[in-house]
N, C-alpha and C positions, 0 to 999 in steps of 0.2 A: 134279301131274297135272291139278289143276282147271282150273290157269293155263293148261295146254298146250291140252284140252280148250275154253278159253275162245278162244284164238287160235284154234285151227281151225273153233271158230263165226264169229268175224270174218271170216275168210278166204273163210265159203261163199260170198260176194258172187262171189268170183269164178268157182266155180263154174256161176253161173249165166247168164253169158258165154261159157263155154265148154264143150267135151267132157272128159268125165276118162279121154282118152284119153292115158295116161303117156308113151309111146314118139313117137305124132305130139306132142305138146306140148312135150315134149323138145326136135326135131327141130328144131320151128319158132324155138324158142328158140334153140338150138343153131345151126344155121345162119340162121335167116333177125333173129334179135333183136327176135321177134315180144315185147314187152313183158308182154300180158297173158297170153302162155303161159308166158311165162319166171313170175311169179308163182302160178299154178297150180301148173307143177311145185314152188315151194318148200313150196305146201299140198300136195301131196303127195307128197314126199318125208317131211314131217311126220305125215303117218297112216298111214304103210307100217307093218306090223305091227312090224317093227324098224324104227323111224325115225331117217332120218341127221340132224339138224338142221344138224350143217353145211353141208350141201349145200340143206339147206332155205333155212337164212338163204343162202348165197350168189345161188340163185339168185330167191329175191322180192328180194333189193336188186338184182341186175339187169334183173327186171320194174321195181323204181321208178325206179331211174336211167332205163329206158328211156321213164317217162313213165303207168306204168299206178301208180295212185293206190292200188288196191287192194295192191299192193305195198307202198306207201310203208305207207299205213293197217296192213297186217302185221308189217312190220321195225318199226313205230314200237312196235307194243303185248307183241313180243316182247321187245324191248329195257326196256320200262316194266313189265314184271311178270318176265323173268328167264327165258324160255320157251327153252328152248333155247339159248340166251346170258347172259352175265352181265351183269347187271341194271343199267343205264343212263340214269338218266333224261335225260340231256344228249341222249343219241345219239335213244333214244325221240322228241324232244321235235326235232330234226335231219328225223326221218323224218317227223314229221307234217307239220311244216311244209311239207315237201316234196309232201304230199297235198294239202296245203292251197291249198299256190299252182295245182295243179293242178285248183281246183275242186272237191275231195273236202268235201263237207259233215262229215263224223264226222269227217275227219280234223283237219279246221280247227277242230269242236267240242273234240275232246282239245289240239291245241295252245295252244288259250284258254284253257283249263280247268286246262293246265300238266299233265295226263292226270288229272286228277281224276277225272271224267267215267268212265271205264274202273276208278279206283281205287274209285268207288263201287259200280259195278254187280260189282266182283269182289267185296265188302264185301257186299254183299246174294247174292251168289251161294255164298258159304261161309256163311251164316248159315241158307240153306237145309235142312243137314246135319242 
């Protein structure tokens, strides 16, 4: 649950880019392959009191595919701690890169790091307890 919790702290970046309006966010994704809405909705379908993850992960990789970095930076860290998907560091380490080339600073940090970076602050975040 920390893990989970910790991905949708990552993910508020993109919150703050857009409305956490679920239904237009959808839409725009949906129809128009608006990249950074399509990632929001994958963070929020993640904090829905029942949350689908699969529909989470599907649709932040098609915010990353379509280019929004916060995406990639999401699917990478879910895949690298096991959040909703089974735990990958290959694929993790796919997605950063992917953030990376896109200019995403954290994301480029975790793919240097080999996700270190993310393994440590989860390391200091359970010792909190």
């Amino acid at each position: 649950m920390k893990k989970l919790l910790l991905l949708c702290l990552i993910s508020a970046v993109c919150f703050a880019q857009s409305t956490l309006d679920f239904d237009k966010n959808k839409e725009l994704c949906d129809k128009k392959n608006d990249a950074k809405a399509c990632s929001l909705v994958g963070s929020l379908y993640a904090l829905k009191d029942k949350p689908d993850y699969e529909k989470a992960i599907e649709y932040t990789v098609k915010g990353c595919n379509g280019k929004d970095a916060n995406g990639c930076l999401s699917v990478g860290s879910a895949y690298l701690m096991g959040a909703g998907v089974e735990k990958d560091e290959t694929k993790a380490m796919q997605f950063y890169k992917k953030g990376c080339d896109l200019k995403d600073e954290l994301s480029c940090e975790m793919y240097k790091s080999n996700g270190q970076t993310l393994k440590d602050i989860l390391s200091d975040f359970e010792d909190d307890e």
